[in-house]
N, C-alpha and C positions, 0 to 999 in steps of 0.2 A: 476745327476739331471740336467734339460736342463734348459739354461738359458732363463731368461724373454726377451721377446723382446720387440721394443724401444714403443711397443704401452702402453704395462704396464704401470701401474700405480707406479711410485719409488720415496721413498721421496727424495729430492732433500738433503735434511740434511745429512739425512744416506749415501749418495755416499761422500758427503763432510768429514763426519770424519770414514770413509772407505780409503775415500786417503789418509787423516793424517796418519792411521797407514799402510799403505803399503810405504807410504813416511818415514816413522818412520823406518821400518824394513829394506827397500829395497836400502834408496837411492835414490833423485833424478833419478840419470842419469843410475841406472837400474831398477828402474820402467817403466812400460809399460801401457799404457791406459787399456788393456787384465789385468793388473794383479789386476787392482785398480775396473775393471769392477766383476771378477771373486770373490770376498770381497762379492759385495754385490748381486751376482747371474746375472749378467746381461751379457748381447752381449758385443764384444768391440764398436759393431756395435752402440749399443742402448744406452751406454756410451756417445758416440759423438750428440745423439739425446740431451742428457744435454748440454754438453761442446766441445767446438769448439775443444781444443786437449789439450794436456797435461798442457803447461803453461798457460791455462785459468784454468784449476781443482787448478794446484797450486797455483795462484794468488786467485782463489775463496776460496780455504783453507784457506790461510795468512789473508784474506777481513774479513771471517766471525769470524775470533779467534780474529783477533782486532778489529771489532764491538762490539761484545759480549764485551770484555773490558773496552770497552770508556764509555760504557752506564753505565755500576755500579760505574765504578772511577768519571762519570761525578755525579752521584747524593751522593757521599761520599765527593766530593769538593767541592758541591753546600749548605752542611750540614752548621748547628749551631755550629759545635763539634769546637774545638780549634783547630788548627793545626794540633800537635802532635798528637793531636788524630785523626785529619783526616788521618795523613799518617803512621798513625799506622794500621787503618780501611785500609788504600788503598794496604800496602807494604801486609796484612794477605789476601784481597782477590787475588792480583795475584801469590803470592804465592800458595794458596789451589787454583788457577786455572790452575797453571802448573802442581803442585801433581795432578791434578783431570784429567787434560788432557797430559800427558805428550807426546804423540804423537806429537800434536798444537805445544805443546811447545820447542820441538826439531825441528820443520817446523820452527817456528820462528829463531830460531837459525844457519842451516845447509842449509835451502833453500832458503835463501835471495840471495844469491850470483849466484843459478842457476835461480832468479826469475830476477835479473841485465843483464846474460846473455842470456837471452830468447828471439826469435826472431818472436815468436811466427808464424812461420811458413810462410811465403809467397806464398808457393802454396795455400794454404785454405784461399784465399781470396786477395789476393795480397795487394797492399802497404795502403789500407780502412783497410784492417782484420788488420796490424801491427798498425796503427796509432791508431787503437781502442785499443787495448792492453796495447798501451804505455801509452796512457790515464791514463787507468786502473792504471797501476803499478805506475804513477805516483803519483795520487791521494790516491793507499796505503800507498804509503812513506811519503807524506805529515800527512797523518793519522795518521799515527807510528810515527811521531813526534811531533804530536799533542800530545799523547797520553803518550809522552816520559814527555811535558809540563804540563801535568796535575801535576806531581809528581813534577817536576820542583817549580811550581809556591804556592804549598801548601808548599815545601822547604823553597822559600823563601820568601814567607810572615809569616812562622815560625820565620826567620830569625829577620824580620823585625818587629817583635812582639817582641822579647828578648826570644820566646822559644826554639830556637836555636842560637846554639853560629856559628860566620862567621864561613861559609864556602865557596867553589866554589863552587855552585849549579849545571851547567852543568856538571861540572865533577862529584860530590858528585851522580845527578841520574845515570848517567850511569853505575855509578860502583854499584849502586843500583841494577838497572834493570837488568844487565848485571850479577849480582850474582842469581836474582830470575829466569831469563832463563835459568841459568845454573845447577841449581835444575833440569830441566829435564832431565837431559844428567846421575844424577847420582843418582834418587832416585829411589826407588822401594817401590810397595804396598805390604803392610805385611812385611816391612823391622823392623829394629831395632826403626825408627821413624816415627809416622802417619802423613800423610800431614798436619794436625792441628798440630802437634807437634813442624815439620818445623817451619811453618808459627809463632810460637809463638817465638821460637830463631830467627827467621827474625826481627821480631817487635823487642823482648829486646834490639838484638845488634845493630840495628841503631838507636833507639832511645837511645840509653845511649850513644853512641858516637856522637851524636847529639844535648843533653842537653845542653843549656848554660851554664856557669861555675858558676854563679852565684846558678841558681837553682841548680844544681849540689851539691853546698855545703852545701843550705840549707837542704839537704835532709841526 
């Protein structure tokens, strides 16, 4: 079948998690602009008519999966609900969004470090094209730890309610987080558990090891 060329009309979404999963399958550093193009029918030529070159797709990948993220955790923190129950609502959707995307969610995981060494190329624009880049990757990392904060600060105004007992917060999310990204790396659809299913041993077990001790007992 012959590829579209860069005049076509291609949604800009579908190349975005067309790379997730060539990034998913392949690998950073043996993926190719040609392989992430060929996913979704296109030139490598017509490819570049989107994205300036490979570590712009990958930072656009990383950009859009933690968009998507902030926005539902931002209106689950802004809620009425208690705490616990806000971060019970929060720990169940990125949970069911790494199940549901686990492509994203292995990029989150495996291409941070090839998105740190990215130089994004100096010949395709010289040290304007780097400088805008750096931008970019900056303001995602700021973002990702905005977004690290959401869960953080619903932590610990649990804390500071009595519906949770002390903990260290910064450490307590990341080992948080750091468990629900790690859901992508080993789960499978039509495995032995549904991403809903996950996501609800997610909630049990930090919220009970969570509970302050007082509630704890009265229960």
């Amino acid at each position: 079948m012959a590829r579209k060329p860069a005049d076509q009309t291609v949604d800009r979404e579908d190349i975005l998690w067309a790379a997730a999963e060539v990034l998913h399958r392949n690998g950073y550093e043996a993926t190719t602009m040609k392989d992430i193009a060929a996913q979704v029918n296109l030139t490598a030529a017509s490819l570049y008519h989107h994205f300036k070159n490979k570590d712009f797709l990958l930072l656009n990948v990383l950009e859009r999966g933690l968009d998507i993220g902030i926005a539902n955790l931002e209106e689950i923190a802004a809620s009425d609900l208690s705490n616990a129950a806000k971060l019970g609502r929060m720990i169940r959707y990125h949970v069911m969004s790494v199940t549901n995307n686990v492509a994203i969610g292995s990029a989150m995981i495996f291409e941070i470090r090839p998105l740190l060494k990215a130089n994004a190329d100096r010949r395709y624009g010289g040290d304007r094209f780097m400088e805008e880049f750096s931008e970019r990757r900056s303001r995602f990392f700021a973002r990702r730890d905005y977004f690290e904060g959401l869960f953080r600060n619903v932590l610990l105004a649990g804390v500071c309610a009595g519906e949770f007992r002390q903990v260290d917060a910064p450490t307590v999310t990341r080992a948080m987080l750091g468990a629900h990204n790690w859901i992508g790396i080993w789960y499978r659809d039509g495995g032995r558990l549904s991403g809903e299913e996950v996501a609800n041993v997610m909630v049990d077990t930090w919220l009970a090891a969570l509970r302050a001790t007082d509630e704890h007992n009265r229960e």
